[in-house]
N, C-alpha and C positions, 0 to 999 in steps of 0.2 A: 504494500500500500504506500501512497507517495504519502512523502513527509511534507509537513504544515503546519507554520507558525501557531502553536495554542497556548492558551494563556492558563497559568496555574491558579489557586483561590488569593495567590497576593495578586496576581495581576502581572506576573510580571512571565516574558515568552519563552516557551520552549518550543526546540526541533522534535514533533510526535509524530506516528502515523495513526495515530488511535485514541480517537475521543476516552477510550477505556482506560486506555493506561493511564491519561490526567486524570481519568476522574479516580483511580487507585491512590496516585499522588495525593489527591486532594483529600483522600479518606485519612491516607497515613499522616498527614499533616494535623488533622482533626484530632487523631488518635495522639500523636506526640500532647497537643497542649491542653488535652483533658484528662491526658496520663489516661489514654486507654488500657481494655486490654488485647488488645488486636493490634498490634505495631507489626507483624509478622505479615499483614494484610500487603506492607511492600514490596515482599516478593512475591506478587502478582503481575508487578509495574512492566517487569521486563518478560512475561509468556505474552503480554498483548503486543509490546513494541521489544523487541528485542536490542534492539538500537541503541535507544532510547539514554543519552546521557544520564538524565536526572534520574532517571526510574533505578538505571544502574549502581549508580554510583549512592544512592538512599538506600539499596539492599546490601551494598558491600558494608555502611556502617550500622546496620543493624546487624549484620550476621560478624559481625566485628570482631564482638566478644564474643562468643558461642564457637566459630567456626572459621577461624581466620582463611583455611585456604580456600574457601567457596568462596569468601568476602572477598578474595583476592580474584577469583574469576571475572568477579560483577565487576572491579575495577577494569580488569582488562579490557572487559565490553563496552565501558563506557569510553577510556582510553583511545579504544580503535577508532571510534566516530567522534573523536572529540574537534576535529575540523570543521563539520555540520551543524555542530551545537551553536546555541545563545551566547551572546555576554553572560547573561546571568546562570546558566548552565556552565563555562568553566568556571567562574566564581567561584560555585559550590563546590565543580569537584577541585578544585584544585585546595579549598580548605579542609574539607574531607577525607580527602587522600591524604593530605601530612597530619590529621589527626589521628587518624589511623593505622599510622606509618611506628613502627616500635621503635625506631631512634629519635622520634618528634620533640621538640624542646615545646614547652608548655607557654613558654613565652609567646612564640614565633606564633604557634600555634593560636594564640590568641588575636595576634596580631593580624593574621590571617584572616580570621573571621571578622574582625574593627573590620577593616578595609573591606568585607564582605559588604558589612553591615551598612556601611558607609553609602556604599552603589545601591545595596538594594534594602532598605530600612525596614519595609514590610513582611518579610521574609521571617515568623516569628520561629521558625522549628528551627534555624540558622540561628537565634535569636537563644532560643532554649539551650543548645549545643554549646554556647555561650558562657550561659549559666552554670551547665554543667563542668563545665569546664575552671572557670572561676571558683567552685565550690571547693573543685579536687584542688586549686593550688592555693586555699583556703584564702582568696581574694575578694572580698564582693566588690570593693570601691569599682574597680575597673567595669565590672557587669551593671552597675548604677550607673554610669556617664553614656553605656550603650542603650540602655532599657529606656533611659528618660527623653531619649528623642523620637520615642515611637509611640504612636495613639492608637490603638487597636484595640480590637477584643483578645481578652487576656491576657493584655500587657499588665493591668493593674496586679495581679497577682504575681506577676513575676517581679517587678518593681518593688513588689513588699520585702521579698525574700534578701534581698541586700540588704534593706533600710533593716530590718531586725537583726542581721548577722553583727552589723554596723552601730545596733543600741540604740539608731534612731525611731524608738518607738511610736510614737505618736503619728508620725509618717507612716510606718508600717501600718497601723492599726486603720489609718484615714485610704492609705490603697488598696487594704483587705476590702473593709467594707465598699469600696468602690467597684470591685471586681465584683462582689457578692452581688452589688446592687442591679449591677448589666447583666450578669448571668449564674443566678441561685443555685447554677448544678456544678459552679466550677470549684470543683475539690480543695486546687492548690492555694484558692483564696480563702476556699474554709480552715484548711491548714496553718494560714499566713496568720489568721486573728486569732486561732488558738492558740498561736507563740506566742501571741502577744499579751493574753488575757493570763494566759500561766506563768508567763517573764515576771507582770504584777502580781500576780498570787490571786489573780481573781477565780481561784478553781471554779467554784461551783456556777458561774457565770460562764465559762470555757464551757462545763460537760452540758448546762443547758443550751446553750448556741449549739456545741457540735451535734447531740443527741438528737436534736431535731430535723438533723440533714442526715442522717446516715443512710435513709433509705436510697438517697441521690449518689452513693458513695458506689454502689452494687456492680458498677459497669465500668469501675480504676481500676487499674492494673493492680495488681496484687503488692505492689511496694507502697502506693499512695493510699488503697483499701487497709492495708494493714497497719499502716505507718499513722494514719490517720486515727484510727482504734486506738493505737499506741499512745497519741496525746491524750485520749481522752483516760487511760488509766493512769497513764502519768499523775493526771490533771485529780485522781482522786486516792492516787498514792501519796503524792506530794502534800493532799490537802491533809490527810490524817483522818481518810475515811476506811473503812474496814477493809480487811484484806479480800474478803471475799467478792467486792466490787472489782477488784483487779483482777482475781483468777479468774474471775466470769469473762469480762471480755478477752481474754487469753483465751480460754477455752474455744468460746462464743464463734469470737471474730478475729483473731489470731490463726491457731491451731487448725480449728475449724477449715480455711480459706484454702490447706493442704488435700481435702479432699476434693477440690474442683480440677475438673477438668484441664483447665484453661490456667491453674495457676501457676507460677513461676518459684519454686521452693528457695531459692536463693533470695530473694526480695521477702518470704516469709520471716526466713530465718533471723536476717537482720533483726528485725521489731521481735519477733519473739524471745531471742538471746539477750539483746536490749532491755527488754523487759524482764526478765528474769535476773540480770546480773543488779538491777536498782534493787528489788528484791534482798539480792544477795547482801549490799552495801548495808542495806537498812537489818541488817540479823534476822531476817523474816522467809529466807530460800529454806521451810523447813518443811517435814511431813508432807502433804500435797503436791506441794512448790516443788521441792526436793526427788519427785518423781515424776513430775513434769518436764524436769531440767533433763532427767535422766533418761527420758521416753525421745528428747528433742537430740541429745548428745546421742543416738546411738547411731541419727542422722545424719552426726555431722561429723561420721568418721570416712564417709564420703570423700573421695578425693576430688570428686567430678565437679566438688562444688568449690574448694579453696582454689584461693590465687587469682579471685575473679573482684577482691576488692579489698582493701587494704583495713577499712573499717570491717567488714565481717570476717575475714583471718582475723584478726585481732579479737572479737568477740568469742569467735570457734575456741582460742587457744583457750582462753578465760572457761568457756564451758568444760574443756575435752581435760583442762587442770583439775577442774570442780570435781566433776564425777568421778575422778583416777585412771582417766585412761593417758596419763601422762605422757609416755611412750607419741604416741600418736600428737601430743600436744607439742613435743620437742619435735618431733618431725615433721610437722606445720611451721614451727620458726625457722628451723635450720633449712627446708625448703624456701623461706620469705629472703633468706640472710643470701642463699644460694641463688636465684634469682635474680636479686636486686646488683648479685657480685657481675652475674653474665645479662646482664638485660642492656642494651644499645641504649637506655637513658641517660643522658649527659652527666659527667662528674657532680655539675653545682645540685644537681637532681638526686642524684645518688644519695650526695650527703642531707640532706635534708627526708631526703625517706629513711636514714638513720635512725633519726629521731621516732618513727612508726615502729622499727625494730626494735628498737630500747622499751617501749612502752608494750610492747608485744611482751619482754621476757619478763616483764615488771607485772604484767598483769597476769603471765602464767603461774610465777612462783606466788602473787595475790593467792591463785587459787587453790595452788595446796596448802597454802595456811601457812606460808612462810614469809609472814610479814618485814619480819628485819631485813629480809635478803629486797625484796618489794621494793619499800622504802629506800632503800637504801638507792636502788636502780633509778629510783623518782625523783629523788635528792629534797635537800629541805625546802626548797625555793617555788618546789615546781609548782604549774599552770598549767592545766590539761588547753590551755587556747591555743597554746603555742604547739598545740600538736596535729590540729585542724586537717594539718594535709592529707592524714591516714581518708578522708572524705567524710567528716561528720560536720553537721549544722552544733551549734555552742549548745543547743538542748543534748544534743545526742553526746558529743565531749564530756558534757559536766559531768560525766556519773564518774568520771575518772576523780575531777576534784573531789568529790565527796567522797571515792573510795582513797584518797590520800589523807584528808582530815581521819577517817576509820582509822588508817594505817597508825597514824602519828596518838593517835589516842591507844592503838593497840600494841602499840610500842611504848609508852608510857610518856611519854611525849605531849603532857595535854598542856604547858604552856604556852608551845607553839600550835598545836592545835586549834588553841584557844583565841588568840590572835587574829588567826583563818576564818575561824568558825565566827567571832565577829564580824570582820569585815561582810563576811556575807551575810549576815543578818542586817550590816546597815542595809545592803543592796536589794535584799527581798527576805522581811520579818514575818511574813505571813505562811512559812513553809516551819511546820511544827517539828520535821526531823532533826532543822537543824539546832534547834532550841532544846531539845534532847540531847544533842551532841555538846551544847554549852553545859548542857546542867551537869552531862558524864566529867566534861574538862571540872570543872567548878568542885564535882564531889572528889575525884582523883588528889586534887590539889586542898581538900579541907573547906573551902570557899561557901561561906554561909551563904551565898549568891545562890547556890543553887536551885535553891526552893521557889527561888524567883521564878530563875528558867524554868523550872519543872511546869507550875504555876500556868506559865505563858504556853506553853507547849499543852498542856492540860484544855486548858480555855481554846486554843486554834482545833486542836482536833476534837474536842467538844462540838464544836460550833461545826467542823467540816460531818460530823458522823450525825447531825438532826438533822442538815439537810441534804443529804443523801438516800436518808432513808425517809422523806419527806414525798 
């Protein structure tokens, strides 16, 4: 069929011979910014046009990760006709392709896409790749100077996601509601104001918000479905409401999410291992808990699933320490250490994914209850921000801070503990764990203080467990 100009859902032209294949494009585009769960829908793109630049070169980076040498096909097809294509079609592959690419520098990379972004501004799934992108080299400023020159549907929710990484809440919160306001089923923007209302401590204001939308949630991908579930226990873990509201939605809408068809068990496991290891911090991974971890660990002895992200390696190790399968724990690091020695990633890259490694062995010996050796790995200074790159948002990081104030208390260390454990009570007093944690420093040390703390922590989860059960 002869090729002709068609234009994609930004408007902007490709070389097609088939209405079908854009309109594939245009699904998978859909699917990227509402976190579908059909992203797989783009390799469809190239049975209609085989040609076909964009269709190509959008199934080699989704089969990226899964299956690089197929992904590497769909390059070559795109490659071959890359004469025929649009401006806007090498644009893309040519950022694509060096995203893609295992020696690619993160910078360059970036840069790449600005300049993308620059020519073709409407382009939001280019836009999202972005984001992503910025998250893993734990940058948002850069993804905030790109996101603000575009007005679209669904920019608002992406927009948030900087301004809260960035502590600009008030922002966040005013482009959450703004996404919510244009389009009630957009998840990411439900996501973006639950940071915001749990960042404050407004739990029980977060689970009513979220509670209310879940049914809208059924048709995300299994990382934004479950991740989203995630805040909402957080949101009443956090608050000091009963345990059995957290196991329920672990069970519920967690766990549960593994029997579908359609789900992607790696995007489970993240939120679930997440979940369980707050759990663990807070001395509550017991009975139940403790066999839930144990049912999820025997999953993740798995190889098929490590090495596919640097936050859930790291989570795995923590589980696979927990339960005793240690063995398998050291051979997931010494695999990460092995890896990172032979992987075409640039030196300045290398060292700083160091830092992922260090926090890898720190959190293994966490798990068999070797706190001195832990701590010791953390140092007395440490900041789980500074470690952002392994790919976590500062919700998903913090469990590490708060598994350090543990360490330092369980080391007998509550001075400094104590210090910590303030600081973060200036920044958010409405989280009753951590006023538990003052009142352990306080009794440790003699400190008629503690009764205080006890008191305040008393009163917060008071007040979190009448209205929940309300």
């Amino acid at each position: 069929m002869e090729k002709i100009l068609r234009r994609v859902r930004w408007g902007y032209e490709v070389n097609a011979s088939s209405d079908d294949c854009i309109n594939v494009i245009d699904s998978y585009f859909h699917q990227v910014l509402s976190y579908g769960r059909n992203w797989k829908v783009i390799l469809e793109a190239p049975l209609h046009d085989k040609d076909c630049v964009l269709g190509n070169v959008l199934a080699a980076h989704y089969l990226s990760l899964s299956d690089h040498s197929k992904a590497n096909t769909y390059v070559e097809a795109a490659r071959s006709n890359l004469e025929q294509s649009t401006p806007y079609e090498k644009a893309v592959f040519e950022a694509v392709c060096y995203l893609i690419s295992e020696d690619r520098d993160d910078d360059l990379a970036l840069e790449m896409h600005t300049q993308l972004l620059e020519r073709f501004p409407k382009d939001l799934a280019s836009l999202k790749r972005a984001q992503v992108l910025c998250f893993y080299m734990g940058q948002p400023a850069p993804f905030l100077s790109l996101v603000q020159q575009v007005k679209e549907s669904y920019i608002h929710g992406m927009l948030a996601f900087p301004l809260l990484e960035l502590g600009r809440m008030e922002e966040a919160a005013a482009a959450s509601r703004k996404g919510y306001e244009i389009n009630k089923e957009d998840a990411w923007a439900h996501h973006c104001l639950c940071h915001v209302l749990q960042r404050e401590c407004q739990f029980k204001e977060a689970v009513e918000f979220m509670e209310e939308l879940t049914e809208s949630w059924h048709s995300c991908s299994s990382f934004l479905y479950t991740h989203n579930w995630w805040h909402v226990a957080l949101c009443y873990l956090e608050g000091g409401s009963p345990m059995s509201k957290v196991e329920e939605i672990y069970d519920n809408h967690i766990w549960k999410e593994l029997e579908k068809e359609d789900a992607v068990p790696p995007e489970v496991y993240l939120n679930a291992i997440g979940l369980l290891l707050r759990l663990d911090v807070r001395d509550a991974l017991t009975g139940s808990s403790e066999d839930r971890l144990k049912r999820l660990a025997a999953r993740l002895i798995d190889q098929e699933i490590w090495y596919m992200s640097w936050h859930l390696d790291i989570l795995i190790v923590w589980a696979l320490a927990k339960v005793g399968e240690t063995s398998r724990a050291h051979e997931l690091l010494e695999g990460l250490k092995f890896w990172l020695v032979l992987s075409k990633m640039n030196s300045k890259k290398q060292q700083v994914m160091q830092k992922g490694i260090q926090l890898g062995v720190a959190v293994c010996e966490y798990g068999k209850g070797k706190y001195e050796q832990a701590l010791e790995l953390l140092g007395s200074d440490f900041s789980a921000f500074g470690y952002k790159i392994i790919g976590a948002s500062d919700e998903q990081i913090d469990v590490f801070n708060e598994m350090w104030c543990q360490l330092m208390l369980k080391t007998g260390q509550s001075k400094t503990a104590k210090e910590m454990i303030r600081e973060r009570i200036k920044v958010r007093d409405g989280v009753p764990f951590m006023w538990r944690l003052l009142e352990k420093s306080y009794d440790m040390e003699g400190n008629a203080e503690s009764e205080s703390a006890g008191e305040r922590a008393k009163k917060l989860e008071s007040s979190s467990s009448s209205s929940s059960s309300s």
